[in-house]
ChimeraX commands (.cxc) that place a marker at each C-alpha (Angstrom):
marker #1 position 59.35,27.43,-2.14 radius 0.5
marker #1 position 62.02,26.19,0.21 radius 0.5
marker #1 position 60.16,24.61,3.84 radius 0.5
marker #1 position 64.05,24.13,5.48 radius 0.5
marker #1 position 66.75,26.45,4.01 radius 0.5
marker #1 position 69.28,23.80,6.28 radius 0.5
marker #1 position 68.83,21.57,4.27 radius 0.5
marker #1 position 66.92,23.03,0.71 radius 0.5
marker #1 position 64.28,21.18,1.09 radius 0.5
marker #1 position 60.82,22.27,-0.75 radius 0.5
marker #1 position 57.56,22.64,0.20 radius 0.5
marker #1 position 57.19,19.90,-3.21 radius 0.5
marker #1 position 59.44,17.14,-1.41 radius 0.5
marker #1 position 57.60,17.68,1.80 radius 0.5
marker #1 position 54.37,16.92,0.02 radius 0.5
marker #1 position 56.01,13.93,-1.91 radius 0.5
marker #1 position 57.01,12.08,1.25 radius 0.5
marker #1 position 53.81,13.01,2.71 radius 0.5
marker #1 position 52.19,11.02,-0.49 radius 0.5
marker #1 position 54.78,8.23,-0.17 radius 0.5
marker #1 position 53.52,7.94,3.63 radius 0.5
marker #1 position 55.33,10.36,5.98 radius 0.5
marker #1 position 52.55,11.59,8.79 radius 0.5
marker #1 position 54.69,13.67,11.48 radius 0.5
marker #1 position 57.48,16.02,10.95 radius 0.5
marker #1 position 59.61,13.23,12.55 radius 0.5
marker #1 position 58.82,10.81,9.52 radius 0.5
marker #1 position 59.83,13.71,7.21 radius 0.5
marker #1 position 62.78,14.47,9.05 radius 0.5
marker #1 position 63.87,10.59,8.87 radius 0.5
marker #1 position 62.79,10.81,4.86 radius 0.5
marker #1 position 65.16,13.99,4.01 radius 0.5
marker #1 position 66.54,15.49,7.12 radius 0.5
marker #1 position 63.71,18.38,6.63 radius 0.5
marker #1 position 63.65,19.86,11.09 radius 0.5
marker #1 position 66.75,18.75,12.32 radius 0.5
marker #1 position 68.91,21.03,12.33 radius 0.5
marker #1 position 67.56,24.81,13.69 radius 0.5
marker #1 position 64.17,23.79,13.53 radius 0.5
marker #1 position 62.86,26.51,12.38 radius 0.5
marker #1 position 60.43,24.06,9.83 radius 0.5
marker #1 position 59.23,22.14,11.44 radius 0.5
marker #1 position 55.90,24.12,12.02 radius 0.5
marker #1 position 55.57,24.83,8.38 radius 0.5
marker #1 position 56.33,20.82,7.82 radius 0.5
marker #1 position 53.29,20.66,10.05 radius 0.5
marker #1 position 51.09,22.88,8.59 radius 0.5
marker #1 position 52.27,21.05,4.85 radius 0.5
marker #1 position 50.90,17.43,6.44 radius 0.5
marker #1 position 47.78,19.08,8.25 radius 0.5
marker #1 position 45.48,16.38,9.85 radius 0.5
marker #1 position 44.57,14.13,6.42 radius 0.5
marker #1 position 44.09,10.67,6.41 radius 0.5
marker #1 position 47.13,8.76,7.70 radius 0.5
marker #1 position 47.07,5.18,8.55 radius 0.5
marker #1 position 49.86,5.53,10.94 radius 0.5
marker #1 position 48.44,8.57,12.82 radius 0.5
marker #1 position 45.04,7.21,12.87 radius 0.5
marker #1 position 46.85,4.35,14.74 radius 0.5
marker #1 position 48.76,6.04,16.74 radius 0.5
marker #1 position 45.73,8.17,17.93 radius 0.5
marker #1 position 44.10,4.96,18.85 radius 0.5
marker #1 position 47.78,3.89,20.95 radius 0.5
marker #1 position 48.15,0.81,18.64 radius 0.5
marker #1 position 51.52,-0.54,17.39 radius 0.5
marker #1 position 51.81,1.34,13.93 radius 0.5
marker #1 position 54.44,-0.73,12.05 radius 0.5
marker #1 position 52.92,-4.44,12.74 radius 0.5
marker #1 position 49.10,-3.29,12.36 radius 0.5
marker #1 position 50.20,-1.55,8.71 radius 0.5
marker #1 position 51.33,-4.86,7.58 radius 0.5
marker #1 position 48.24,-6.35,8.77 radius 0.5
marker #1 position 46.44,-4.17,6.82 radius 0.5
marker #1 position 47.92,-4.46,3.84 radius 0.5
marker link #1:1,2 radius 0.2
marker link #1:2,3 radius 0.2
marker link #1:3,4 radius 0.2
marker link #1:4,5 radius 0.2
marker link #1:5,6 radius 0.2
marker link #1:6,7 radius 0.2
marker link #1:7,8 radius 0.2
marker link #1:8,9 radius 0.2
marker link #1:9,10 radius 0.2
marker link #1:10,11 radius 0.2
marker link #1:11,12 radius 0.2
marker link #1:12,13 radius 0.2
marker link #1:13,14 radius 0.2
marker link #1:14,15 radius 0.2
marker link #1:15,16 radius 0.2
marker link #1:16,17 radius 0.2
marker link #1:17,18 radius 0.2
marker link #1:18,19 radius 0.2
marker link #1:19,20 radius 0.2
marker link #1:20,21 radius 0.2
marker link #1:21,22 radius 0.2
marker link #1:22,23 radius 0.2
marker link #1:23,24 radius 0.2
marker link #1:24,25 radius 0.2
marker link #1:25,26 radius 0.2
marker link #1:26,27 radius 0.2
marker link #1:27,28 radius 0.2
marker link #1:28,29 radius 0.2
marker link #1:29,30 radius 0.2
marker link #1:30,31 radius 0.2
marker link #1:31,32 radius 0.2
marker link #1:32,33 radius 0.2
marker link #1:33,34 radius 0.2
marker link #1:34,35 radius 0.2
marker link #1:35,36 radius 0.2
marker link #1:36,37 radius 0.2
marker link #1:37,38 radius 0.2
marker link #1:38,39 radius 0.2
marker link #1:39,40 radius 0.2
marker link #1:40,41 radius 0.2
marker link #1:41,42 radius 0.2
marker link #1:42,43 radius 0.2
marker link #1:43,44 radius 0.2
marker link #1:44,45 radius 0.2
marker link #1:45,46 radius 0.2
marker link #1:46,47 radius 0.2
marker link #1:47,48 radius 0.2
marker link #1:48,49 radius 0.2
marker link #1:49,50 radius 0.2
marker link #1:50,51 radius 0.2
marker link #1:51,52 radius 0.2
marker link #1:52,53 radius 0.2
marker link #1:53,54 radius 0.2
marker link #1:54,55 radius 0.2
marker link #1:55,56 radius 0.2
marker link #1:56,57 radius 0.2
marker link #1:57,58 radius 0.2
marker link #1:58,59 radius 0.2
marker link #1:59,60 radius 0.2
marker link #1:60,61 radius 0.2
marker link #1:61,62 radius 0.2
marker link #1:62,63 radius 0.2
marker link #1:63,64 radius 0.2
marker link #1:64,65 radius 0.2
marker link #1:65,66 radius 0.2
marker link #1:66,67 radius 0.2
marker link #1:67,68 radius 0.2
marker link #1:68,69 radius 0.2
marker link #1:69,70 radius 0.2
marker link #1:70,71 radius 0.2
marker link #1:71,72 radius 0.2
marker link #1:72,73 radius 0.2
marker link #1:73,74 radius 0.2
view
């Protein structure tokens, strides 16, 4: 099923960059363009990513750096 009919992206490659990392609709939309255009997705995109375990939101919820604590982690 197609999330953004801008661009044809599917609810699958939504869920794909969501496993390869993407957390927020603006991670998706830097992954495939997914909620930039009308905008019309970018609840569904939302709803797709829900509130799961993300190591970037998680640190973003606590206000830390994201990028330079993820390498940390790793």
């Amino acid at each position: 099923m197609y999330v953004c009919s801008c661009f044809g992206i599917t609810e699958q490659q939504v869920k794909k960059h969501a496993e390869d990392g993407a957390c927020t609709p603006r991670q998706i939309a830097s992954a495939c363009k997914a909620g930039t255009d009308c905008g019309s997705c970018v609840r569904r995109i939302q709803a797709l990513l829900g509130r799961g375990a993300c190591p970037r939101r998680e640190l973003a919820d606590r206000g830390q750096p994201l990028l330079a604590d993820l390498e940390d982690a790793a």
